[in-house]
DSSP file (Angstrom, degrees, kcal/mol; ACC not computed):
  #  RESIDUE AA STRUCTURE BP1 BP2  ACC     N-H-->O    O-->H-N    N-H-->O    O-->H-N    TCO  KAPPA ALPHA  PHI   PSI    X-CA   Y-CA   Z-CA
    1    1 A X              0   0    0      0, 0.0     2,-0.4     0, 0.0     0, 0.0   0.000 360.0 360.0 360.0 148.0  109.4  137.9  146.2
    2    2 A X        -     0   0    0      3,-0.0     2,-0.2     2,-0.0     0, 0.0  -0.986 360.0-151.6-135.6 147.3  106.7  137.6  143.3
    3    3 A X        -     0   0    0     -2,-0.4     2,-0.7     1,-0.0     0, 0.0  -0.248  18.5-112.0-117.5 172.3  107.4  139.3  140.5
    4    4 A X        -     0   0    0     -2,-0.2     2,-0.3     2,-0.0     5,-0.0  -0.917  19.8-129.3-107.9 116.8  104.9  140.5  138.4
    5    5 A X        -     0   0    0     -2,-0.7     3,-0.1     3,-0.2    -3,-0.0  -0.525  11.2-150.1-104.7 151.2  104.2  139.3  135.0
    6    6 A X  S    S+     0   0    0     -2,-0.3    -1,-0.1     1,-0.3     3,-0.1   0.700  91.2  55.0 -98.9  -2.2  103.9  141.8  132.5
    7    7 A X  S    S+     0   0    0      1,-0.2     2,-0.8     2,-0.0    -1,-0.3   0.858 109.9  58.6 -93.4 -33.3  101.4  140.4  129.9
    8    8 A X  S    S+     0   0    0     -3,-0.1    -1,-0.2     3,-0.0     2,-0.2  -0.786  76.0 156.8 -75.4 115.8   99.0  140.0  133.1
    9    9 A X        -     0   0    0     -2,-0.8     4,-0.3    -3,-0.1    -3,-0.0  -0.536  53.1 -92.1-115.6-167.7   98.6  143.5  134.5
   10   10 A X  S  >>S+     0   0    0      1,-0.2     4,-0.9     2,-0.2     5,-0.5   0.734 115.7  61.9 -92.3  -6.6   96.0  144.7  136.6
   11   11 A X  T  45S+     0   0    0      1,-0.2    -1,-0.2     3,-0.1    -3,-0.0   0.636 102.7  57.5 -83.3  -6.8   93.7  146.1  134.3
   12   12 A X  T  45S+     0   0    0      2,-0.1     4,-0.2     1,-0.1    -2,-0.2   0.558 107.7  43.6 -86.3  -3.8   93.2  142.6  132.8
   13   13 A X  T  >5S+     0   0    0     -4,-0.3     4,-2.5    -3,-0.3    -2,-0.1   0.551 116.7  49.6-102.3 -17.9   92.2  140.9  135.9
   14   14 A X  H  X>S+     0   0    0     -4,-0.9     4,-1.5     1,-0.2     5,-0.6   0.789 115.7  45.0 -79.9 -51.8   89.8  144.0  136.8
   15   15 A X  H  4<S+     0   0    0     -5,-0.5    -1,-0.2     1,-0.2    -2,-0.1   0.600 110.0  47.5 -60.7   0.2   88.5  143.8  133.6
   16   16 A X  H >>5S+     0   0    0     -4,-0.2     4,-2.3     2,-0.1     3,-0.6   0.702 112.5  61.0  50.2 -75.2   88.0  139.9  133.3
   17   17 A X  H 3X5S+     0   0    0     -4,-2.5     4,-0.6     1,-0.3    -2,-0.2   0.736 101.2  51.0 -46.1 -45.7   86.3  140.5  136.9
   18   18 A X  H 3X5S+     0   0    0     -4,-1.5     4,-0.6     1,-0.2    -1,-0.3   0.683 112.5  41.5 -63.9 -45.5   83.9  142.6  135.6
   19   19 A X  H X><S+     0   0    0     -5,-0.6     4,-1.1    -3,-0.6     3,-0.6   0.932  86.9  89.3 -88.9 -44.2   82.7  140.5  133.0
   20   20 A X  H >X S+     0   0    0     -4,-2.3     3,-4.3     1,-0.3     4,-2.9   0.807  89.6  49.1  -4.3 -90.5   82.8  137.5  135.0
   21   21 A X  H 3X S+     0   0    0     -4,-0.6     4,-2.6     1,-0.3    -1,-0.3   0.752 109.0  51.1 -11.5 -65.9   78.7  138.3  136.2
   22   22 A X  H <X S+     0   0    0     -4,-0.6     4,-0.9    -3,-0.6    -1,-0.3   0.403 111.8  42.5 -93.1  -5.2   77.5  138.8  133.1
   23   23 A X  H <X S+     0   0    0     -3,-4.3     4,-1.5    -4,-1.1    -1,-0.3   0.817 114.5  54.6 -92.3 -48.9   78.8  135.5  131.5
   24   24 A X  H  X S+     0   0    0     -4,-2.9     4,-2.1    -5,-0.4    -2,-0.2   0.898 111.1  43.1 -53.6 -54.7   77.8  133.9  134.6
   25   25 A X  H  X S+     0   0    0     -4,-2.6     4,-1.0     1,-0.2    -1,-0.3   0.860 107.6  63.2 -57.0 -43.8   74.1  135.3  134.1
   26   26 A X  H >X S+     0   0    0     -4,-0.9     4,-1.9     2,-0.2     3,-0.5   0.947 103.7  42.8 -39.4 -76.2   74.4  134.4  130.5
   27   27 A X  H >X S+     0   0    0     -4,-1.5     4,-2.1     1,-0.3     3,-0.6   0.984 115.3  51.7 -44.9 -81.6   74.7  130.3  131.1
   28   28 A X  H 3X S+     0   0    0     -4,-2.1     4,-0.6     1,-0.3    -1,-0.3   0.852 111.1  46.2 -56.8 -24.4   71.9  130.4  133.8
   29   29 A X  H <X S+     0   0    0     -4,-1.0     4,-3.8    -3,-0.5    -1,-0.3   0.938 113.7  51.2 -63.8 -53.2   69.5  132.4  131.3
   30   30 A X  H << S+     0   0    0     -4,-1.9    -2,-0.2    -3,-0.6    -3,-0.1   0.774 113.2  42.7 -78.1 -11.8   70.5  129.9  129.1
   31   31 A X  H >X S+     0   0    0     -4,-2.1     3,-4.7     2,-0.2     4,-0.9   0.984 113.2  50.3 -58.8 -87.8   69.7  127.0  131.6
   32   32 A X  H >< S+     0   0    0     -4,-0.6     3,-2.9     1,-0.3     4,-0.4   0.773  98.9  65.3 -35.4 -53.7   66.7  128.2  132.7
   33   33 A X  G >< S+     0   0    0     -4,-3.8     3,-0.5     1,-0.3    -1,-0.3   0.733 102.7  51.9 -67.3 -16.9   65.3  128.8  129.1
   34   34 A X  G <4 S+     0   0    0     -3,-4.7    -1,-0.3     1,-0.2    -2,-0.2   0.798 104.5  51.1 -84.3 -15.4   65.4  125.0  128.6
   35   35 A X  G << S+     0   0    0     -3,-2.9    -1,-0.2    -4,-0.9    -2,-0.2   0.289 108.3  56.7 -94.0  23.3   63.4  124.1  131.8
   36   36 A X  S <  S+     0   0    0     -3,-0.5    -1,-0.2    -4,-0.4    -2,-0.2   0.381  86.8  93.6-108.5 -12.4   60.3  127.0  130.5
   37   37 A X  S    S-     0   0    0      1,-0.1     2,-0.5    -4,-0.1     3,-0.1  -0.589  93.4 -99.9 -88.8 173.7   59.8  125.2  127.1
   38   38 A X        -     0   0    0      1,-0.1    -1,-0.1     3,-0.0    -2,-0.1  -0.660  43.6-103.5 -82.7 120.2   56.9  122.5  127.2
   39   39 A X        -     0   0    0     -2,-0.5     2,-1.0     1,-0.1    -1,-0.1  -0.081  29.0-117.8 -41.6 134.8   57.9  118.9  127.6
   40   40 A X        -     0   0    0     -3,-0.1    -1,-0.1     2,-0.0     2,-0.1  -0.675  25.5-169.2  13.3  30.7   57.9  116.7  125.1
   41   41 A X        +     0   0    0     -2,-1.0     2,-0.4     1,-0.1    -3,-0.0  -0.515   7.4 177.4-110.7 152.1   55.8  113.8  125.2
   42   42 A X        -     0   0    0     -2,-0.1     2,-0.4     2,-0.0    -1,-0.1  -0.985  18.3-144.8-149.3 125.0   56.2  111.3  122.9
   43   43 A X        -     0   0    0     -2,-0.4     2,-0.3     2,-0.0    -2,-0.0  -0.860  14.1-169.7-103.7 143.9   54.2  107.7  122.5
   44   44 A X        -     0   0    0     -2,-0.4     2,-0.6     2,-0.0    -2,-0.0  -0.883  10.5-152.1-119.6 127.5   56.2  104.6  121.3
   45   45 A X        -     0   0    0     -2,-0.3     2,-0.6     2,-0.0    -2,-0.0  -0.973  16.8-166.4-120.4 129.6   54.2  101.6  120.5
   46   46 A X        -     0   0    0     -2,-0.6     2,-2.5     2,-0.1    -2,-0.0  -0.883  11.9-141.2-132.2 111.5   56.3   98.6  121.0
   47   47 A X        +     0   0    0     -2,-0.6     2,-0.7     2,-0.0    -2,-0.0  -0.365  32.0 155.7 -72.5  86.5   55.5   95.2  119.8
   48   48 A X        -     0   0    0     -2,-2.5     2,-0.1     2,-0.0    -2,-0.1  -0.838  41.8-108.3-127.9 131.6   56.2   92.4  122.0
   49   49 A X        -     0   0    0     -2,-0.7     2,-1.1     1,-0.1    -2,-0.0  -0.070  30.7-147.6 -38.1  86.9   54.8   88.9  122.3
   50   50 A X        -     0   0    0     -2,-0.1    -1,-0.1    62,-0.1    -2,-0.0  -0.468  13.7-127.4 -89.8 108.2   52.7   88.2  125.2
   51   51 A X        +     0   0    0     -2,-1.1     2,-0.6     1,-0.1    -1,-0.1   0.340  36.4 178.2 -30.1  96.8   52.4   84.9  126.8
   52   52 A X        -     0   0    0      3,-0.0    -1,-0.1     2,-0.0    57,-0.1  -0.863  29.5-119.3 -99.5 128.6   48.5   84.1  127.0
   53   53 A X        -     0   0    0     -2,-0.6     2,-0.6     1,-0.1     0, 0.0  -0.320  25.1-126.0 -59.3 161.0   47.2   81.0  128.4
   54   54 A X        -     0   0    0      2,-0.0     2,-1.0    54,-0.0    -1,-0.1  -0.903  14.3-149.6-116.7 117.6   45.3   78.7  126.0
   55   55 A X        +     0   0    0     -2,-0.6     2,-0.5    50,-0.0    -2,-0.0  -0.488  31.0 157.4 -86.5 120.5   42.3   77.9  127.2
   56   56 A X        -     0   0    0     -2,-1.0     2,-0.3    46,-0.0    -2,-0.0  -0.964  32.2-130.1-127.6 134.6   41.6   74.7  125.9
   57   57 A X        -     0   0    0     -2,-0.5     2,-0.4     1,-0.1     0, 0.0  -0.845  34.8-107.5 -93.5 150.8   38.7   71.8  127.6
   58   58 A X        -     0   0    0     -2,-0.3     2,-0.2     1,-0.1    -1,-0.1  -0.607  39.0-101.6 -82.4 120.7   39.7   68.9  128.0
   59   59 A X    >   -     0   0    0     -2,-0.4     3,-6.2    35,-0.2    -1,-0.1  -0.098  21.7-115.7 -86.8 147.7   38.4   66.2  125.6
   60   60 A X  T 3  S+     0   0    0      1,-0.3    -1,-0.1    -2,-0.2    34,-0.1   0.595 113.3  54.5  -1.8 -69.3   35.7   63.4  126.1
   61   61 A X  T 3  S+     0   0    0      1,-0.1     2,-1.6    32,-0.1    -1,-0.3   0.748  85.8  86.0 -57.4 -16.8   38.1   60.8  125.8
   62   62 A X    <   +     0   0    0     -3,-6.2     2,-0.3    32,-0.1    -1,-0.1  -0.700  64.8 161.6 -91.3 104.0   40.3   62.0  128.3
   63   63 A X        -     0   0    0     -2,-1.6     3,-0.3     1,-0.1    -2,-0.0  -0.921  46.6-131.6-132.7 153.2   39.0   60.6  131.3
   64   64 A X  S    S+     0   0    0     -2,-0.3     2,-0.1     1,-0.2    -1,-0.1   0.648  96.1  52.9 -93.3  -7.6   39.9   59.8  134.8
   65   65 A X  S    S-     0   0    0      3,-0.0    -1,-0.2     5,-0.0    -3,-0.0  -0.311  75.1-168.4-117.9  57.8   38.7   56.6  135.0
   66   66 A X    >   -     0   0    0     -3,-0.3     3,-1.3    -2,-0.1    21,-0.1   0.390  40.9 -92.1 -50.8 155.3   40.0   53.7  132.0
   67   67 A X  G >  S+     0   0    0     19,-0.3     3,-2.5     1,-0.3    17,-0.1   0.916 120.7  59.8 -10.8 -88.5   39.0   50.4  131.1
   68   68 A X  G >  S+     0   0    0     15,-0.5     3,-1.3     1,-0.3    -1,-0.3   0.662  95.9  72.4 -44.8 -25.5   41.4   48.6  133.3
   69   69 A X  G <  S+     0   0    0     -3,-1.3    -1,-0.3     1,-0.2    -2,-0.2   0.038  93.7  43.9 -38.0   4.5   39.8   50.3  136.1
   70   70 A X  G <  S+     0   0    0     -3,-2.5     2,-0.5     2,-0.0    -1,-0.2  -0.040  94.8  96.7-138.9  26.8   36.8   48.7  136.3
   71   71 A X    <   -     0   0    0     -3,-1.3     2,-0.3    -4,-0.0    -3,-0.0  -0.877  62.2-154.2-110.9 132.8   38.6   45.1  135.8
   72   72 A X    >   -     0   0    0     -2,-0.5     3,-3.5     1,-0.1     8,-0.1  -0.813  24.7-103.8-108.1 164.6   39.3   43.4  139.3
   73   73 A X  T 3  S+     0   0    0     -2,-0.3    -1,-0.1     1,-0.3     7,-0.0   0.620 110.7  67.8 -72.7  -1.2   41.9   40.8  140.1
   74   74 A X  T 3  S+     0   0    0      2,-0.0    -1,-0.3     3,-0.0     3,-0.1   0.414  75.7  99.8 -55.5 -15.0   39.8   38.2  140.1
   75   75 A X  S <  S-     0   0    0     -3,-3.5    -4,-0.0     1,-0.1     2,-0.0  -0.418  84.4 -91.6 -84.1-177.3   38.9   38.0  136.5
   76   76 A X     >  -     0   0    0      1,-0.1     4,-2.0    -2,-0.1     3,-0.4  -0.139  42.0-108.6 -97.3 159.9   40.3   35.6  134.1
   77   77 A X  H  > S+     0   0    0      1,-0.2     4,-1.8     2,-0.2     3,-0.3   0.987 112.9  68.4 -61.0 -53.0   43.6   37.1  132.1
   78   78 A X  H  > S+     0   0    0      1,-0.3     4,-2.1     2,-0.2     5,-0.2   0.787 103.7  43.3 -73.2 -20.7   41.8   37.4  128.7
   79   79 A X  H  > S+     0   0    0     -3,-0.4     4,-3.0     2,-0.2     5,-0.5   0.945 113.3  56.2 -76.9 -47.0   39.5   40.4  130.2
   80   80 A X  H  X S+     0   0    0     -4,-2.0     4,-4.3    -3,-0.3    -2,-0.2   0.947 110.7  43.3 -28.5 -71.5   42.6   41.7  131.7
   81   81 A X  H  X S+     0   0    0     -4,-1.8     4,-2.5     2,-0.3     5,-0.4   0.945 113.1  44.2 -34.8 -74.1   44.0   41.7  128.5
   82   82 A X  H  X S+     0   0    0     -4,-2.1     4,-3.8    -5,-0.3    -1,-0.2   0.959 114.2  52.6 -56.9 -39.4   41.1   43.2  126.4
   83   83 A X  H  X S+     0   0    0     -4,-3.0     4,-0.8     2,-0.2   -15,-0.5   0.990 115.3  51.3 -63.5 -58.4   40.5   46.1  129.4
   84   84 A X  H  X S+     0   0    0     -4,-4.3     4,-0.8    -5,-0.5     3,-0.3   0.812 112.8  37.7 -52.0 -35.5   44.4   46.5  128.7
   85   85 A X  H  X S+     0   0    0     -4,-2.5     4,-1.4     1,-0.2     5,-0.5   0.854 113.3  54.4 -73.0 -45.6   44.3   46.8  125.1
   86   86 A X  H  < S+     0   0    0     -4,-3.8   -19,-0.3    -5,-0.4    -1,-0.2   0.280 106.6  59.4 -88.7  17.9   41.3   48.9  125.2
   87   87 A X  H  X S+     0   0    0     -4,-0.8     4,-5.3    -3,-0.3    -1,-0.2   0.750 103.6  55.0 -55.9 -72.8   43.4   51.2  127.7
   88   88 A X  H  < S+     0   0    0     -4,-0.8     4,-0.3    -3,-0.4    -2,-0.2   0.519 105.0  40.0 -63.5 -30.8   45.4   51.5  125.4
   89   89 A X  T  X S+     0   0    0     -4,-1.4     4,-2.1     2,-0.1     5,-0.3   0.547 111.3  63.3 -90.9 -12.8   43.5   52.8  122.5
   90   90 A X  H  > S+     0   0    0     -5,-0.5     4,-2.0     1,-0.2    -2,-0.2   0.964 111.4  44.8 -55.2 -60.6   41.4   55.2  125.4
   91   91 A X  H  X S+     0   0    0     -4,-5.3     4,-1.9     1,-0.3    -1,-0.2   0.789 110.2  48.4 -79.1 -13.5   44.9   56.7  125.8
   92   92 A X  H >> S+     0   0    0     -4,-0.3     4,-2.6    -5,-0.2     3,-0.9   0.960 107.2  57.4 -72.1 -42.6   46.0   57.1  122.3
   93   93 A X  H 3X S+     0   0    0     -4,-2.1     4,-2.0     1,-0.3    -2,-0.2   0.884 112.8  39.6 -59.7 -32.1   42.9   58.7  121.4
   94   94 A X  H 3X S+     0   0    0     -4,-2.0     4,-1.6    -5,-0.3    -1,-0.3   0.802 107.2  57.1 -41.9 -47.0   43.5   61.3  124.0
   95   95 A X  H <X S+     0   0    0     -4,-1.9     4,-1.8    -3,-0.9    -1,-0.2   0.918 108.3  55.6 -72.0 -32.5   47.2   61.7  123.5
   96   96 A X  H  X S+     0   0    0     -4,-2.6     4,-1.1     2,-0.2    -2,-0.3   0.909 111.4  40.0 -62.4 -58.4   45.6   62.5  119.7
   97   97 A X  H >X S+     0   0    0     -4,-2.0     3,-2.0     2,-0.2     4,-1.5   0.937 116.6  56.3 -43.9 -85.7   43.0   65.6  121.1
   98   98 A X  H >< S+     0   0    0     -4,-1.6     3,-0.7     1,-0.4    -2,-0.2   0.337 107.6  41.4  -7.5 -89.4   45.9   66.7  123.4
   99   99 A X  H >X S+     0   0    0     -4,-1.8     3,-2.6     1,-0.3     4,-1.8   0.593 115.6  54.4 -87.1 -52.8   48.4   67.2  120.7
  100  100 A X  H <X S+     0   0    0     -3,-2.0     4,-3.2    -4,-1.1    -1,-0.3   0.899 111.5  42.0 -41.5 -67.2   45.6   68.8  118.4
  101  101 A X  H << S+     0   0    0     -4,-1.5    -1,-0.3    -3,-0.7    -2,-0.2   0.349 115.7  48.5 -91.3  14.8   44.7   71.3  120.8
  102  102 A X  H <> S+     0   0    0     -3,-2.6     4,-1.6    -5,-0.2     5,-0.3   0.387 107.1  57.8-101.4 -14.2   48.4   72.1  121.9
  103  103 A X  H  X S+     0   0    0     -4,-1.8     4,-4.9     1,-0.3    -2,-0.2   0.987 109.3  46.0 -44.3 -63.8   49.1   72.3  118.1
  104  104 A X  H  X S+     0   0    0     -4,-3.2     4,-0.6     1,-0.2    -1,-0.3   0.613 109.2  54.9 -77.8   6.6   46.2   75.2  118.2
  105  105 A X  H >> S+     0   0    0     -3,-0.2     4,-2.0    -5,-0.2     3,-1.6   0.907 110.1  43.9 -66.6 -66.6   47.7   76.9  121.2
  106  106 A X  H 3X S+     0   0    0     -4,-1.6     4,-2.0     1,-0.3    -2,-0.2   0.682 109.1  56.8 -61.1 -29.2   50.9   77.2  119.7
  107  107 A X  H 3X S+     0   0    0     -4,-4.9     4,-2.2    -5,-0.3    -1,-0.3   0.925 109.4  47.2 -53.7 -49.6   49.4   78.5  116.2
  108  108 A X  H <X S+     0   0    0     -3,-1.6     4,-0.8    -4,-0.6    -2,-0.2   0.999 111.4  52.3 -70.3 -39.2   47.5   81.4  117.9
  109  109 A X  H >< S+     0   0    0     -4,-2.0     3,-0.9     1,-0.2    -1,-0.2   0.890 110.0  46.8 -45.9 -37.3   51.0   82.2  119.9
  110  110 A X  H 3< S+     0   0    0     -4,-2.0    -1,-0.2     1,-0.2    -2,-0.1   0.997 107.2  62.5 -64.6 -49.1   53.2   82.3  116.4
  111  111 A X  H 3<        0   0    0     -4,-2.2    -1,-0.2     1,-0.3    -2,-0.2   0.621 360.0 360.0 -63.0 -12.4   50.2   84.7  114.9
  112  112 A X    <<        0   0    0     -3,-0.9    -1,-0.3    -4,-0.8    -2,-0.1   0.506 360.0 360.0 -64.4 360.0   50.9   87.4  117.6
């Protein structure tokens, strides 16, 4: 058997019922009112660092073809020798542009 409880009667559930709609319609008005207003738009400018290559030419002294490259094995050691040494300054001088002009890549990168 179910008993009845006496602080809920039935004119507090009709009347509850009743109201029910009109809250319901309240919340969905109040939904709806947010999706009529005009978006928002908002621009952000956001600083980030972009990789650019550095276009750089490659200098005079950097060449595909060296000293010792034009020496055959038939000459006498001491031309060997000098074509070797003079190799050897070909390629420093190079390594010297090279380093110069990765220097000034890396200068423009920092300044971004």
């Amino acid at each position: 058997m179910i008993r009845s409880n006496p602080v809920y009667s039935r004119s507090t559930s009709s009347r509850f019922n009743r109201r029910l709609p009109a809250h319901l319609a309240l919340v969905f008005a109040t939904l709806l009112t947010g999706c009529a207003g005009k978006p928002v738009i908002q621009t952000q400018v956001i600083e980030k660092p972009v990789a650019v290559p550095c276009l750089v030419d490659t200098p005079s002294e950097c060449k595909s073809a060296y000293a010792i490259d034009r020496v055959s094995i038939k000459d006498d050691p001491l031309t060997i020798n000098r074509a070797l040494r003079t190799e050897i300054e070909e390629r420093s001088a190079c390594e010297v542009k090279l380093l110069a002009a990765l220097r000034g890549c890396k200068k423009g990168m920092r300044s971004m």
